[in-house]
MARMIMAR-942485 format. One line per 4 residues: number of its first residue (from 1); their letters; for each residue x, y, z of C-alpha. Coordinates in steps of 0.001 Angstrom, whole numbers, plus 524288, in hexadecimal, padded with zeros to 5 digits. Example, Ala and Ser with C-alpha at 12.3 -4.5 7.8 and 13.67 -1.06 7.14 Angstrom:
! MARMIMAR-942485
1) AS) 8300C:7EE6C:81E78 | 83566:7FBDC:81BE4
//
This chain:
! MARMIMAR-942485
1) XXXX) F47EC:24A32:5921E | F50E7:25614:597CC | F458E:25D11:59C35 | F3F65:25095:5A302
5) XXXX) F4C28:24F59:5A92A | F4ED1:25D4F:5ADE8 | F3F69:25A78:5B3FD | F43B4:24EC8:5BA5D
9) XXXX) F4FA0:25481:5C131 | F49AF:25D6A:5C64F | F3E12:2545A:5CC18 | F4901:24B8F:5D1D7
13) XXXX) F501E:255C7:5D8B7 | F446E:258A8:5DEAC | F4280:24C09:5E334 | F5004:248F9:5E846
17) XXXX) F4EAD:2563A:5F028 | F4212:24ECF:5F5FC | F47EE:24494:5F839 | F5364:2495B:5FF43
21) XXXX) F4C98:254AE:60735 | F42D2:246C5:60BEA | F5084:240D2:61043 | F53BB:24C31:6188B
25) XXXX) F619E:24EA8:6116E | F67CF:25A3C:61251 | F6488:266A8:60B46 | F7104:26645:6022C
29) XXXX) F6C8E:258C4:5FC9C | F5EDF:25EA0:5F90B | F66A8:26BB7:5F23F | F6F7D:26327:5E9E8
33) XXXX) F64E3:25B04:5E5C2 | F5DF0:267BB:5E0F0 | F6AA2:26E84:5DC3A | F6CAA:26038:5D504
37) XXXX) F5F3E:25F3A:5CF8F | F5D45:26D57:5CB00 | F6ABA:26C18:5C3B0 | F6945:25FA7:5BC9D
41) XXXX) F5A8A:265FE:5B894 | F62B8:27312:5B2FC | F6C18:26B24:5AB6C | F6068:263BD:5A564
45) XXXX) F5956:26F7C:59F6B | F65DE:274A2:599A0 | F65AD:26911:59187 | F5935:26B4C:58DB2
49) XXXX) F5F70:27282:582E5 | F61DD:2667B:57C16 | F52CB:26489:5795D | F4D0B:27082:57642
53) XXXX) F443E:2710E:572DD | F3BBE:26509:574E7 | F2D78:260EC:579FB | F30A7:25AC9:58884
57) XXXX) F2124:2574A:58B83 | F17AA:2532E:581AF | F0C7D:24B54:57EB0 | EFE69:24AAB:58120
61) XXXX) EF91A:24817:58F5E | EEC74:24204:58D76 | EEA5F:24012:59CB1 | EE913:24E5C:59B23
65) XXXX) EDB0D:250BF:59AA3 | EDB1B:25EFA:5A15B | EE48E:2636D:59656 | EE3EC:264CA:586F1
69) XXXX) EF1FA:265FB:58670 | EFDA8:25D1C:58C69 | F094E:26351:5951E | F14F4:263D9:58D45
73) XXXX) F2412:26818:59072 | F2CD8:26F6B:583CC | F3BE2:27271:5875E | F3DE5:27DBE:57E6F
77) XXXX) F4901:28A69:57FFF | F3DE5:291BE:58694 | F3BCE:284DF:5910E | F4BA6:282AC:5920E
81) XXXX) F4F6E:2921D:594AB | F44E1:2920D:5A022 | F47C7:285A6:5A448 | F560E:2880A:5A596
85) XXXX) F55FA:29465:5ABCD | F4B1E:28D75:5B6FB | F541A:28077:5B87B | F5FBC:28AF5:5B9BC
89) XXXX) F5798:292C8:5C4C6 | F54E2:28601:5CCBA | F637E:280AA:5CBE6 | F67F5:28FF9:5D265
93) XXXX) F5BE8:28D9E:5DBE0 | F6239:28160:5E205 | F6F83:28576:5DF61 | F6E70:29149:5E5C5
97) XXXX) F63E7:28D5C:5F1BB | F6F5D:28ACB:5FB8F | F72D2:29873:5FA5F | F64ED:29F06:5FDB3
101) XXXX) F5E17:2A0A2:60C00 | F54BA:29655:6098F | F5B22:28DEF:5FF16 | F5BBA:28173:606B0
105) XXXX) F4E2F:27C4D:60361 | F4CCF:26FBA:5FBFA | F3E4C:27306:5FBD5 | F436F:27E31:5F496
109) XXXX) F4B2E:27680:5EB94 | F415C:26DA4:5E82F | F3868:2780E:5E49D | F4335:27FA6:5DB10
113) XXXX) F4623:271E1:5D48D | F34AD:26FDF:5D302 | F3393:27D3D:5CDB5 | F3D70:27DCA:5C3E6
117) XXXX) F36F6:27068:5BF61 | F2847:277C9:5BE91 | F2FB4:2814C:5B802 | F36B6:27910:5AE7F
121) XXXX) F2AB7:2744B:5A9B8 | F24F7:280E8:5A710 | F2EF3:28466:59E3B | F2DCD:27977:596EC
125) XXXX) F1EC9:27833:59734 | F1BF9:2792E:587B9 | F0BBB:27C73:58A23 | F040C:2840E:59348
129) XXXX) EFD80:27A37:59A91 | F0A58:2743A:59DCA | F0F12:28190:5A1CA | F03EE:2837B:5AACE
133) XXXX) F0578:27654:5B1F3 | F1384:27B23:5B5E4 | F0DE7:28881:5B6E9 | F04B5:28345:5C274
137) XXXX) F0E81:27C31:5C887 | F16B9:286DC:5C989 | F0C7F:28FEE:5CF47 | F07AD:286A3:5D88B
141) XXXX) F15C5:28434:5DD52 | F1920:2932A:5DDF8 | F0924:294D3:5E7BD | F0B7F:28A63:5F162
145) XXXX) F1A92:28E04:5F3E2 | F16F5:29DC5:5F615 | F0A1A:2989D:5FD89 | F14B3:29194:6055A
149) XXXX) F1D8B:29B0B:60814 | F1488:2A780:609B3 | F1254:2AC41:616FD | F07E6:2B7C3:614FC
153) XXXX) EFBEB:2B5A0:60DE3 | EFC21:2C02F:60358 | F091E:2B906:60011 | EFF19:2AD4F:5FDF6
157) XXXX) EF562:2B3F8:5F780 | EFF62:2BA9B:5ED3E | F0388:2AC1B:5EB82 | EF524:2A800:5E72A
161) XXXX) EF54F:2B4B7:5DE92 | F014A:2B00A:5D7B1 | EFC33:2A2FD:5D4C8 | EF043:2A7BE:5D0A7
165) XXXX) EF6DD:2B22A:5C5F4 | EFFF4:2A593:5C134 | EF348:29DEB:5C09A | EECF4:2A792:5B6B8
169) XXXX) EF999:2A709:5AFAB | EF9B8:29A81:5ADAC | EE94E:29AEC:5ABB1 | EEEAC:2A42D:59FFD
173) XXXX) EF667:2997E:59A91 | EEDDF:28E49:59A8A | EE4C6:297EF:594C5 | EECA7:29A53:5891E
177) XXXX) EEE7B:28C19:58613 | EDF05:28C16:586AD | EDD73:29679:57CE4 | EE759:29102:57233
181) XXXX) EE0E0:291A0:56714 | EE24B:28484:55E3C | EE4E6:27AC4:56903 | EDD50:27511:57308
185) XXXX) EE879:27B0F:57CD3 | EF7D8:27EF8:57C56 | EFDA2:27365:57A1A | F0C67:278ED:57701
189) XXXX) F0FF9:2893D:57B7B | F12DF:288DD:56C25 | F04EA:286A1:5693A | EFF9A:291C4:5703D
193) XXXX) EF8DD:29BF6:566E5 | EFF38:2AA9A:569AD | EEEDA:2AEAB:56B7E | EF0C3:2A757:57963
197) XXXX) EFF67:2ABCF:57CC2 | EFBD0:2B79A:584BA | EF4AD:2AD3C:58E50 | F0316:2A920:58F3A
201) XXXX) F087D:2B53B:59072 | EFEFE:2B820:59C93 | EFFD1:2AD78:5A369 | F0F3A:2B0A4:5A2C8
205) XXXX) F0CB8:2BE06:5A8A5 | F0302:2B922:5B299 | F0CD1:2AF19:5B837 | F169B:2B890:5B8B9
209) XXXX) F102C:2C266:5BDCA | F1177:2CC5E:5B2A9 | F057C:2CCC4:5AC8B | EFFF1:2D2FB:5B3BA
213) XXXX) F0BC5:2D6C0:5BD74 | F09D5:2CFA1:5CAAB | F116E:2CEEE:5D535 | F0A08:2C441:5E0E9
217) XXXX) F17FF:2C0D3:5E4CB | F1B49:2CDA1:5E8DA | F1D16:2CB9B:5F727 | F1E67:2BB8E:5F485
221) XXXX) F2224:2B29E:60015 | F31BF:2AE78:60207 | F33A3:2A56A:5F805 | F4216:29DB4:5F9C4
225) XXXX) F4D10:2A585:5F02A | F4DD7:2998C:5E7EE | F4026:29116:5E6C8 | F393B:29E13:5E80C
229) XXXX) F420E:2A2D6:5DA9D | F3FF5:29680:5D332 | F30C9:29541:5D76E | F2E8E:2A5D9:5D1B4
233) XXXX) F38E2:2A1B5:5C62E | F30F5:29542:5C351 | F23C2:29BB9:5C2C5 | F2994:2A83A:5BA59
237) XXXX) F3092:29E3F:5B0F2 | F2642:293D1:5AF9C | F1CFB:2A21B:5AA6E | F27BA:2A6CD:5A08A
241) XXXX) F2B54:29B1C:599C4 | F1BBF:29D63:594E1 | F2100:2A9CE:58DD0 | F29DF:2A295:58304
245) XXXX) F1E84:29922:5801E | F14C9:2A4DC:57E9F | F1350:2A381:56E8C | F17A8:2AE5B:56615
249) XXXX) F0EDA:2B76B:5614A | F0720:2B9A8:56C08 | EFAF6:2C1FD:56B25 | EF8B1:2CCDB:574B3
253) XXXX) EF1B4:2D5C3:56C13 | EF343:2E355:573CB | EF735:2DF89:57F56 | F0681:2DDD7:57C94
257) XXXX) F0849:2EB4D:58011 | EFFE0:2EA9C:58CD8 | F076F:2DF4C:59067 | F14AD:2E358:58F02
261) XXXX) F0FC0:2EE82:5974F | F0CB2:2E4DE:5A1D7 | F1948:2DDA1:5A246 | F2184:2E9FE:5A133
265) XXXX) F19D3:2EEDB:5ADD5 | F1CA0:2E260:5B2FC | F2B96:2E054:5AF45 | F2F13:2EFED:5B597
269) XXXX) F269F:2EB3C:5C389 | F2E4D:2DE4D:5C33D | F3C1A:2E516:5C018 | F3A8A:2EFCC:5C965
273) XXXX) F36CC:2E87E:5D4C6 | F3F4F:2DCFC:5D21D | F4945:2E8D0:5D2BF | F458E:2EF23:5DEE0
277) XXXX) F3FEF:2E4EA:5E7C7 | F4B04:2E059:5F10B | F4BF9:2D2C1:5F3EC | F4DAD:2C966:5E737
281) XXXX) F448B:2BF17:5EAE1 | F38A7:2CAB7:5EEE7 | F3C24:2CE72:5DF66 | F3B74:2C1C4:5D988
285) XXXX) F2C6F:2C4D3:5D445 | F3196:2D125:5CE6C | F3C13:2C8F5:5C743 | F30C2:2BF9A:5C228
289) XXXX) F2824:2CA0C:5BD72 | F3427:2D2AE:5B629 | F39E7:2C8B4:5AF5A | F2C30:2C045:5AC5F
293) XXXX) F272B:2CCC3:5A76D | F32E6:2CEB6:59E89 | F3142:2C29A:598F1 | F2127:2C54E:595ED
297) XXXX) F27FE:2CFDE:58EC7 | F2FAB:2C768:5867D | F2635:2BE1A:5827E | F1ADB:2C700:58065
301) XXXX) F250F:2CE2D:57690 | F274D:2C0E8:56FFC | F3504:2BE8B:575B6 | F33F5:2B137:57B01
305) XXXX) F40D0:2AE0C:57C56 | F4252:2BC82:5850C | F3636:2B5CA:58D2C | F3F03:2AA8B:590B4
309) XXXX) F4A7D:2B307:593F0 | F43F3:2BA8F:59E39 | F3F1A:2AF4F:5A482 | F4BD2:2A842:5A3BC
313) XXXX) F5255:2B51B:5AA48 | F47C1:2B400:5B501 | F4A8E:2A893:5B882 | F5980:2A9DF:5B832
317) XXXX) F5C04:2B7C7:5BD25 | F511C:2B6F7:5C83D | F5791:2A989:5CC2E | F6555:2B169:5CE02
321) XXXX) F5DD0:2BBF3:5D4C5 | F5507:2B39E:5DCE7 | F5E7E:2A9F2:5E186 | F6A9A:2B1FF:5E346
325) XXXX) F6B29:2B33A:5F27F | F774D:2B0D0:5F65E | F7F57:2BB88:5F0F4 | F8E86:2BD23:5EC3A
329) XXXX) F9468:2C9F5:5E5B3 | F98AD:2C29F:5D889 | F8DA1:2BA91:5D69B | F8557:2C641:5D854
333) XXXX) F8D76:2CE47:5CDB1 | F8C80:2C2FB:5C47B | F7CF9:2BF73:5C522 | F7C6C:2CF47:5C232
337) XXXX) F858C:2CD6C:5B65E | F7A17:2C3D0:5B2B2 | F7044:2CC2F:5B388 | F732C:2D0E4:5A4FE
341) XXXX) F6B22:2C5DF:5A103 | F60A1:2CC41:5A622 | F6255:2D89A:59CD4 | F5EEC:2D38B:5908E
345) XXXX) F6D0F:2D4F8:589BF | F70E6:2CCA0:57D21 | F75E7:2BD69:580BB | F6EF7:2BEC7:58EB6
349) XXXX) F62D8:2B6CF:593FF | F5A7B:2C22F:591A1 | F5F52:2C47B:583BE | F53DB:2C130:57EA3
353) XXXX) F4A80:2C83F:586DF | F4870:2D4D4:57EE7 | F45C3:2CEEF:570C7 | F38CF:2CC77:56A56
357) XXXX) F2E7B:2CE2F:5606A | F25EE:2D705:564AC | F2DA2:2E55F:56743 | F2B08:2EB4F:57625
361) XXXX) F2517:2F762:57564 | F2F8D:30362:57AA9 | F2638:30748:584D8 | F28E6:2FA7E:58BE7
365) XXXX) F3859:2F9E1:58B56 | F3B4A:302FD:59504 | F3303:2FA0F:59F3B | F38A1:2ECEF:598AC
369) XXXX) F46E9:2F2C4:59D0B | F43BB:2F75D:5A7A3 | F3F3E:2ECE5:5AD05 | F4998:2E2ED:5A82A
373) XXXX) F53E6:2EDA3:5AF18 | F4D63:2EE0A:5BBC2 | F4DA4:2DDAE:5BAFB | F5B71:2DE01:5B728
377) XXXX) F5E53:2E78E:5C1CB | F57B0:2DF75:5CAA4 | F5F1C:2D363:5C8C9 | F6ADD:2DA21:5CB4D
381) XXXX) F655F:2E1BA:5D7F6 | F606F:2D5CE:5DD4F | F6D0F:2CC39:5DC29 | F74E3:2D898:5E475
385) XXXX) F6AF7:2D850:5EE01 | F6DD6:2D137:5FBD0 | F7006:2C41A:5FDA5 | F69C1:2B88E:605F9
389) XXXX) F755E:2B480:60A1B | F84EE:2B4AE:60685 | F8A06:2A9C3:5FDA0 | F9688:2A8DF:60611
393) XXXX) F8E0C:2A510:610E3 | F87D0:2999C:60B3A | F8CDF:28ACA:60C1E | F9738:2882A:600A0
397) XXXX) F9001:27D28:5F904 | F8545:288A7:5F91D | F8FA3:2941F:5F2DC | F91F2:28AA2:5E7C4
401) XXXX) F84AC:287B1:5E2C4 | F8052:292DC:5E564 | F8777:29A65:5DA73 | F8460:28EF9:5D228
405) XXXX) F76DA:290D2:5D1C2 | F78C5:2A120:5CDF6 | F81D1:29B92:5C456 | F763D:29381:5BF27
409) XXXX) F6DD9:2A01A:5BCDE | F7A9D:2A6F0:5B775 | F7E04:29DBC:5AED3 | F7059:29A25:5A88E
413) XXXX) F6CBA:2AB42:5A79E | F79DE:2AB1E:59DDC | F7728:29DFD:59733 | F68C7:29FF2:592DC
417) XXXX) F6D72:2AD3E:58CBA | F7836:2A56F:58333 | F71DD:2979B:5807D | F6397:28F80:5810C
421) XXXX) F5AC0:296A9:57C03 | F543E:2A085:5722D | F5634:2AD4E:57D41 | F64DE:2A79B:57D90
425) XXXX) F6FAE:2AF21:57651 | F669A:2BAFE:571BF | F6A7B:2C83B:56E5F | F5E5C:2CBFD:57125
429) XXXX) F5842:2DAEA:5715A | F63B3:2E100:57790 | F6136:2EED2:57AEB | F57D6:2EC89:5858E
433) XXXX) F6348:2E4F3:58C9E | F6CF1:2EF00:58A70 | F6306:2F8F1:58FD6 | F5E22:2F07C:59C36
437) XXXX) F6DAB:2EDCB:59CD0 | F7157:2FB94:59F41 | F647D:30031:5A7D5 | F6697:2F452:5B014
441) XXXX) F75B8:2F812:5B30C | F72A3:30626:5B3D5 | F66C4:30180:5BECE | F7153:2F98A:5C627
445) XXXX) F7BAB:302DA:5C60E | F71D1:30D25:5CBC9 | F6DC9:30501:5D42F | F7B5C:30172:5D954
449) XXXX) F7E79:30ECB:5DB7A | F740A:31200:5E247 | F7550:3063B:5E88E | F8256:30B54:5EE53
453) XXXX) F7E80:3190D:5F17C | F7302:31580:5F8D2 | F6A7C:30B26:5FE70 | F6DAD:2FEDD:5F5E5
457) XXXX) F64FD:2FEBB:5EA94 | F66D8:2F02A:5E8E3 | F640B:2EC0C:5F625 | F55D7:2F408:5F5D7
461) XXXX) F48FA:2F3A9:5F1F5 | F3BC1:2F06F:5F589 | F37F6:2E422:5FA64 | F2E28:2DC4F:5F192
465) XXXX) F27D7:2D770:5FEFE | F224E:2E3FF:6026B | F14BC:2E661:60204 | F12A9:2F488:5FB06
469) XXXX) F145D:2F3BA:5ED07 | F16E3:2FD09:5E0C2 | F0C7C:30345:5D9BA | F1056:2FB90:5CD99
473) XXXX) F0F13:2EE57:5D86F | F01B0:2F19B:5DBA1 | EFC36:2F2BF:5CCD8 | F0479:2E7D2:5C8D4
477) XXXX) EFF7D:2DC9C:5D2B1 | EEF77:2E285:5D065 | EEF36:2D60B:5C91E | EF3BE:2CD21:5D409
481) XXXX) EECC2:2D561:5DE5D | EDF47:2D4C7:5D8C3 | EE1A3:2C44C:5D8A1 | EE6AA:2C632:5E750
485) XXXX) EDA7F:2CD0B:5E942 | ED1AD:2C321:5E361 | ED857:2B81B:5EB65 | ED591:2BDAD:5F6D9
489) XXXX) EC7ED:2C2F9:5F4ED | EC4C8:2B3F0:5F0B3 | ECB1C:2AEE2:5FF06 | EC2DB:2B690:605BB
493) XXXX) EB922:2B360:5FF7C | EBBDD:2A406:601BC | EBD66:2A805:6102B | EB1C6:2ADD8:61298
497) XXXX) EAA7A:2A282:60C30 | EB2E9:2995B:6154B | EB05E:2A0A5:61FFD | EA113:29F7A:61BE6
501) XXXX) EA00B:29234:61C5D | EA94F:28FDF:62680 | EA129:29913:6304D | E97BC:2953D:6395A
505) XXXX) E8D13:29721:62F04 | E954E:28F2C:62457 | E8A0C:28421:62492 | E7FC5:28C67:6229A
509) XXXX) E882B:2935F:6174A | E8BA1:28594:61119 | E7C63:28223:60EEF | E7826:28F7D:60AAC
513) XXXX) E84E8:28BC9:6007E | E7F9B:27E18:5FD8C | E6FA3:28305:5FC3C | E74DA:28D20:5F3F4
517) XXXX) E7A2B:283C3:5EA41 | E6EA4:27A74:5EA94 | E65EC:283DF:5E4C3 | E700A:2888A:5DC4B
521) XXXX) E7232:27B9F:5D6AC | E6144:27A58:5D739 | E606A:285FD:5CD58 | E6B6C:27EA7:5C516
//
């Protein structure tokens, strides 16, 4: 009943923001209806607590006929961590929108509150056909609003590229439930054989974009600070939450090793240019691919509960990094104070993210820390960086919910280390976070000094909108390419039959067509 409710609210918000955008009120009626709404959902999935776990959507759908299996909701630890970092992302969305350049969209708002429902019921989707529907829903949502808002068409076509990739993810899904051996389909992620997991685990990477690495938002149109967060967040999310349901044991023969390769290649690209590229909104796709890849890393290692902490701190550190435009010197020294969740030390989020089953091979630690230092680093870098706009300039009603909604993110990054869930008051493997702890602080003292003696370090890099890419960029997007390539070729191919039968011989080409067929169908 709490989950149906926490579904409900947010539908009606989005309806009274309809409703009073159709009466022509004023903006501030429209944001407190959102702010209201997105609230009153975030109080309801705390309490979710009181039912874990329990089956929300059961039953047998007979009108079904395309399906062997039914759609069915669990609320589990796995569904409640996701779902209250998301419902905590949404609430500092609307909190914070007055704040931002181009906050004051109810379109906007009504988006973040219709997302973060998709998303809710992804994390709670307890088979893969339920999964996909959201999955779907969620891609087609994320096509038509970059189709919308791009302006060049290789912006376009890297749109169609994306959505194709997520499509073969989600192909790889559906394709494991197909293969389970003993049923007629998946009807529970609990009765999925470990023989079909890797199908999981790749259609996880290809959503991501980690296996294999691509990058077709690398020059992406200007998405808005907030929707645009919550729309990449949703998408990442909805991926990860596949990761704790993958079963254990899974069976990769000799490919482990190849594999954790991949992801290590993929978690130093996303660090370093998350790192280095200057504007916090052109690095957002770096963030995604870092963090999504350490969380691959988890779960192919066994460590499911390390799986969910990742994507919990992906969705609650990008949301401070993401959203935090209008600056002020304290709040700035205390979201870097909470960056230590990020570092993997004992009683933190992240606590959990180092433990496991199956050891990781010494070759690959160096590149695991690294690239955790250079994400760490980066969160810090990125919240010094300039501002959109002063805080002291902004109306007052807008300087008090503004800190409420970074207060959100605070809050929730300390709570989900301490209470709720299995990742929650671990010890965990602690030298790695001692060892990322020091590199990171000696990285940002160097950088500060540096900083000071020349050029600021903190204020520079290289723009992720710029057209020449790194070696490493070029071989990591051959995947991606080689689609882009085969989209095109097959438009011009369209074209130039269009332009046949458009022409002024386009009669004469439509009979040859038609006598063509007759004797084809003849032989038949």
């Amino acid at each position: 009943m709490l989950v149906f409710l926490t579904l409900a609210i947010y539908v009606l918000a989005i309806l009274a923001i309809v409703g009073l955008r159709l009466t022509r009120l004023a903006f501030s009626y429209s944001w407190l209806a959102a702010a209201l709404g997105a609230f009153l959902a975030w109080l309801s999935v705390f309490f979710w607590q009181m039912i874990l776990p329990q089956p929300v959507l059961t039953g047998n759908w007979q009108s079904l006929s395309f399906f062997v299996v039914s759609p069915a909701l669990l609320v589990d630890q796995v569904a409640w961590v996701y779902a209250m970092s998301f419902s905590t992302l949404a609430l500092a969305v609307i909190l914070m929108a007055p704040a931002q350049v181009t906050g004051i969209s109810p379109s906007a708002w009504i988006g973040t509150l219709g997302l973060s429902l998709l998303a809710l019921l992804a994390f709670l989707a307890d088979n893969p056909l339920t999964l996909v529907m959201v999955w779907t829903a969620l891609d087609l949502a994320e096509l038509l609003n970059t189709l919308r808002l791009s302006d060049k068409p290789n912006l376009s076509e890297r749109a169609v590229i994306s959505f194709a990739v997520r499509a073969l993810g989600t192909g790889f899904a559906l394709w494991a439930s197909a293969l389970n051996p003993g049923t007629s389909g998946a009807a529970s992620f609990e009765s999925i054989s470990p023989q079909v997991g890797v199908y999981l685990l790749l259609a996880v990477g290809l959503r991501l974009g980690v296996l294999p690495l691509h990058l077709t938002y690398r020059s992406e149109p200007a998405l808005r600070r907030g929707m645009g967060t919550v729309l990449r967040m949703a998408a990442a999310s909805s991926s990860l939450v596949l990761l704790a349901r993958i079963p254990a044991g899974l069976a990769l023969g000799g490919w482990t090793t190849v594999l954790l390769g991949l992801l290590m290649l993929a978690l130093v690209y996303g660090g370093w240019k998350f790192l280095t590229v200057t504007d916090p909104l052109s690095a957002r796709p770096f963030w995604l691919i870092g963090l999504g890849a350490l969380a691959v890393i988890a779960a192919l290692r066994g460590n499911l509960a390390g799986s969910a902490a990742w994507g919990s701190a992906m969705i609650l550190f990008g949301g401070l990094v993401f959203l935090y435009s209008a600056h002020q010197r304290v709040y700035t020294f205390i979201l870097s104070g909470l960056g230590l969740g990020l570092l993997a030390l004992p009683f933190t989020l992240t606590a959990s993210a180092w433990q496991g089953g199956a050891p990781l091979d010494w070759l690959f630690w160096p590149a695991a820390l690294a690239g955790q230092t250079m994400l760490s680093v980066g969160y810090v870098v990125h919240l010094w960086r300039s501002a959109e706009r002063e805080l002291a300039h902004l109306p007052r009603w807008a300087q008090s919910a503004y800190p409420l909604g970074l207060a959100a993110l605070g809050i929730m990054i300390i709570l989900l280390g301490l209470w709720g869930w299995p990742g929650a008051l671990q010890l965990g493997v602690w030298w790695p976070g001692v060892l990322v702890s020091l590199l990171t602080f000696i990285a940002l003292v160097v950088l500060w000094r540096l900083s000071r003696a020349s050029e600021p370090l903190l204020v520079r890099g290289k723009s992720a909108s710029d057209e020449s890419v790194s070696r490493l960029s070029f071989f990591a997007e051959t995947f991606a390419e080689s689609i882009w390539w085969f989209y095109r070729t097959l438009r011009r191919l369209v074209d130039f039959i269009s332009g046949l039968l458009e022409g002024d011989g386009g009669l004469l080409w439509t009979l040859l067509v038609l006598v063509l067929l007759m004797i084809l169908f003849q032989q038949i």
